[in-house]
N, C-alpha and C positions, 0 to 999 in steps of 0.2 A: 324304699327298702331294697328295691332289686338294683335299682341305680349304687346303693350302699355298698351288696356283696359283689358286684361287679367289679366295682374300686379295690375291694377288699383282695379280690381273687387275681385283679393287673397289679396290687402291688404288692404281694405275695410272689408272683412272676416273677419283678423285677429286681426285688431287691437280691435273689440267686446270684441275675445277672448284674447287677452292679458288683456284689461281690466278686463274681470270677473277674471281673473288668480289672478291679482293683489287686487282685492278686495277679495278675497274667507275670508271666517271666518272660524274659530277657531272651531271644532266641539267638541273638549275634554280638559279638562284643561293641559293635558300634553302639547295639540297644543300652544294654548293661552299661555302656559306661554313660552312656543318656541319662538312665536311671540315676546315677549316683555322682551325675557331674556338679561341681562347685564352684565352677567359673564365676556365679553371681557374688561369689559370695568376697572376690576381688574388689568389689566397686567400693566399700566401706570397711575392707579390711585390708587394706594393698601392703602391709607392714607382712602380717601377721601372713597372708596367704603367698607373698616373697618368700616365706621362710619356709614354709611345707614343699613350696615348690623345690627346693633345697635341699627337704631329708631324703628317708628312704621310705617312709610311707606313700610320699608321690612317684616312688618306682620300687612296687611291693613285690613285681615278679621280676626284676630287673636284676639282682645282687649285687655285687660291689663291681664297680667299671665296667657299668655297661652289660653284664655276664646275663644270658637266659636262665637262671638256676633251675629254670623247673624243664630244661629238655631232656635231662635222663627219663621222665616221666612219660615222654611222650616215643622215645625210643623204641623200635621193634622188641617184643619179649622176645627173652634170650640171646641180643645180642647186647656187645660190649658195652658196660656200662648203665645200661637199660635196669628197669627197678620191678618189684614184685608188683605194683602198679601196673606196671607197661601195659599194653596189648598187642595183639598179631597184625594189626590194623589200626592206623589214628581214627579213624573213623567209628573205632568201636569202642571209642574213650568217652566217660562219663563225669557228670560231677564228683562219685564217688573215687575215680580213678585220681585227682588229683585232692589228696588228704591237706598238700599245702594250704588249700583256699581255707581251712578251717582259721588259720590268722593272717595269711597275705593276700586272701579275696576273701572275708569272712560275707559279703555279699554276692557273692557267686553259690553258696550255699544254699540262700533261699530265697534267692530273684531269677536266678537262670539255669534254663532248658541244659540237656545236656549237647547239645547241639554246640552250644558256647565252648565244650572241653573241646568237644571234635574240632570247631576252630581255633581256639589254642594251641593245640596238638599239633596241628599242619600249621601254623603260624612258628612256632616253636622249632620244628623241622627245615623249616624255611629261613629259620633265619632273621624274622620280619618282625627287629625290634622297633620300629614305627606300631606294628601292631599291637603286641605285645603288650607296649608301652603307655595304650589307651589304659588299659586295666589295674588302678591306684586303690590304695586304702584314701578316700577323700575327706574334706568336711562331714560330708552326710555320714561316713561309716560312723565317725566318731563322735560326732555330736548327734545321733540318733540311733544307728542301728548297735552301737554297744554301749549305750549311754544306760541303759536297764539291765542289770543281772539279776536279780530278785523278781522275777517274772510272775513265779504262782502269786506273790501279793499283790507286785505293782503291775503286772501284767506287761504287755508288750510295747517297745516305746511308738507314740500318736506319730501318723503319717501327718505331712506337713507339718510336725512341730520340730524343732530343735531342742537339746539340751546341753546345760553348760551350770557352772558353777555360782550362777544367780540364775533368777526369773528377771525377762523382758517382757513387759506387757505387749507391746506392738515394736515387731520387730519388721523391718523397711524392707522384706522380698515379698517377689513376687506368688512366690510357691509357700516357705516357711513362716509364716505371720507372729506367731510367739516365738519363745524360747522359755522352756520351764527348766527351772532346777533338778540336778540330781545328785543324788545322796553321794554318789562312789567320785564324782569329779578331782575331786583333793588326793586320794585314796590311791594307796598303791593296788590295789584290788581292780580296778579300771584298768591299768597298763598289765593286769597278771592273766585277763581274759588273753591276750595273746603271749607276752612273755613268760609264761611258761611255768609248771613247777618240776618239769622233766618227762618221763615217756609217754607217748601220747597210745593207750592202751585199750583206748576205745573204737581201734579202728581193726580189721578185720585182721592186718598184717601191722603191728605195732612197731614202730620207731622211737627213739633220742631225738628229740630235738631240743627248743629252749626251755632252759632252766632258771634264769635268772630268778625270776617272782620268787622260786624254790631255796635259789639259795639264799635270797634277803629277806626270806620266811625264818629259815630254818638256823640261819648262820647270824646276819648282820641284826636281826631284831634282837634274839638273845644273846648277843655282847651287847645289847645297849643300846643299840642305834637308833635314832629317835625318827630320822628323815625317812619322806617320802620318795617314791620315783620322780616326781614332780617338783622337787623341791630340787633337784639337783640338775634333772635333765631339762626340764619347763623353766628356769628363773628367768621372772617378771614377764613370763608368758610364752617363752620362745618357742614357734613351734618349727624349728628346725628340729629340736630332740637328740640335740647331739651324744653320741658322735655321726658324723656323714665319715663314716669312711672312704669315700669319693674325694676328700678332702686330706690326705695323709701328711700336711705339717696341721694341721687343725685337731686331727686324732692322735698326734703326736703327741701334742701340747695338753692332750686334755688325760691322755695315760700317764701322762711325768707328773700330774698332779696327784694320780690316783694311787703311781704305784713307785715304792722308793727302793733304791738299790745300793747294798753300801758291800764295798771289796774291801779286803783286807788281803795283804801279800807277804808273804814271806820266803825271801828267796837265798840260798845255800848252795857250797857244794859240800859235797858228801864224802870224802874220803874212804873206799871203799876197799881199798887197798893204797899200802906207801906208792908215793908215785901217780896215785889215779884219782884224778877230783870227778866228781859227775854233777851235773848243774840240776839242781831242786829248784822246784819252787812248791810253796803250800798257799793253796787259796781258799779266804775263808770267804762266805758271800751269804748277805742275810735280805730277803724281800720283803717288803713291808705293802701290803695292799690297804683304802683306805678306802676305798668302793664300796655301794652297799651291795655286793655280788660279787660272786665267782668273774674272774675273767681269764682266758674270753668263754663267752656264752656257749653252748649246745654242748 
C-alpha cells in the first residue's frame, strides 16, 4: 500500500512535468523552425513538396521578390514608415507586436517565446533574408496545426498525427505515424482561416488586410458559384497554389484567364468652329472578372 501511494504521488509529479516538456516553445527561430520543419516529408512526396517549395507559403514573411514585408514592423516607433506595432527598441518586440504571424507564422503564436520576435526584428533590420527565410507556413502548419477549426467539439488537432483529406492507417514517418481525416480539407473554410473576410478587429490596433474568403462568401457564392478555393487553385493536388507571383508570365497567364477586357473606339473630329477640326476619340471599356474573389486581394 505505501509502495502504491508512493507511485501514485511520483506520477502525479511527473506527468506536470511531461506536460510542460511538451508544450515548451521555441525560444530562437533555428528552434521554431525545428519545430515545424517538413524536410521528411520530401522523401515520398518529392512532386508534391517541389511545388510548396515554389509558392509563397514556403516564404510566408518573404513577399513578392524576395521583399521583407514585415520590416516596417520592426522599425523605430515614430520614425518613417515605422507601424503602430513598432517599438522604441527591437528588443522590446513581442509575439503580439507582429499581428502578421496570426496567418503567415500562425505557429509563431503558440509555439514561441517572444524572444523569437526580438530576433525577427534585428534579423529584419539587418537585412538577413537567409534568416528570415527559415520561417515558412510548412507541411506541419497545414496538415496539423489548422487542419481543426471546430475545437470546443473536436478539440485540438493530435501531436504527432497529420491531417488530410482521407485517413492513413500507418503512415511511413518517423515522427507523424497516422494521418486522420478532416472535415474542412475540401472546404473553402480551411483556406478562409487565413485568407481572410476583411478587417482584422481583434487586435488592439485594427488593420485591412485579406479579404478574399469575404469576398467569395459574400459575392461569388450568391451569383451562383459552386467552386471551391481548392477546386481552382489545388487542381489535381497542386500545391504550388497558384498564383506565385515570383513568377510574372505565369500570373500573367493565369489573370488573362480570369479577367476579360473588351475596348470599343470611336474616334472624330469635332468641328468646333468653320475652319477648326479637334481630334475625339470616345472609349467605351467593359471588365469581365471570372474569379471567385475580388482582385487583387487586401
Amino acid at each position: 500500500m505505501r509502495f502504491l501511494k508512493l507511485f501514485m504521488v511520483l506520477l502525479f509529479i511527473a506527468l506536470p512535468l511531461a506536460a510542460f516538456a511538451a508544450e515548451k516553445k521555441a525560444n530562437s527561430i533555428d528552434e521554431l523552425a525545428k519545430m515545424y520543419d517538413s524536410s521528411s516529408c520530401k522523401k515520398c512526396h518529392a512532386e508534391i513538396y517541389a511545388q510548396w517549395e515554389k509558392s509563397h507559403h514556403a516564404r510566408s514573411l518573404m513577399g513578392v521578390k524576395g521583399g521583407l514585408m514585415l520590416t516596417p514592423l520592426a522599425l523605430k516607433k515614430g520614425t518613417p514608415g515605422s507601424t503602430a506595432f513598432s517599438e522604441d527598441d527591437p528588443k522590446k518586440m513581442t509575439i503580439k507586436n507582429f499581428p502578421c504571424f496570426k496567418c503567415h507564422l500562425p505557429q509563431a503564436v503558440i509555439s514561441a517565446e517572444d524572444s523569437v520576435a526580438v530576433e525577427l526584428a534585428e534579423a529584419l533590420l539587418a537585412k538577413d533574408s537567409a534568416k528570415v527565410g527559415k520561417l515558412q507556413i510548412t507541411c506541419i502548419v497545414c496538415h496539423n496545426t489548422k487542419a481543426i477549426i471546430h475545437k470546443r467539439e473536436l478539440g485540438e488537432p493530435r501531436k504527432n498525427v497529420l491531417y488530410s483529406s482521407k485517413a492513413v492507417a500507418q503512415h511511413p514517418d518517423g515522427k507523424y505515424k497516422a494521418v486522420e481525416k478532416s472535415a474542412i480539407f475540401k472546404d473553402s473554410v480551411y483556406c478562409g482561416q487565413c485568407h481572410g473576410l476583411g478587417p482584422n478587429l481583434e487586435f488592439d490596433q485594427p488593420f485591412q488586410c485579406a479579404n478574399l474568403y469575404g469576398s467569395y462568401l459574400h459575392s461569388y457564392i450568391p451569383s451562383g458559384g459552386a467552386q471551391t478555393c481548392q477546386d481552382c487553385h489545388m487542381q489535381k493536388g497542386d500545391h504550388l497554389i497558384a498564383p506565385n507571383f515570383n513568377d510574372d508570365k505565369g500570373t500573367s497567364e493565369l489573370l488573362a484567364k480570369a479577367i476579360s477586357l473588351d475596348v470599343q473606339t470611336l474616334g472624330y473630329e469635332w468641328l468646333r468652329k468653320a475652319g477648326t477640326y479637334i481630334s475625339k476619340v470616345v472609349v467605351n471599356t467593359k471588365i469581365t472578372q471570372t474569379a471567385g474573389h475580388r482582385i487583387p486581394d487586401g
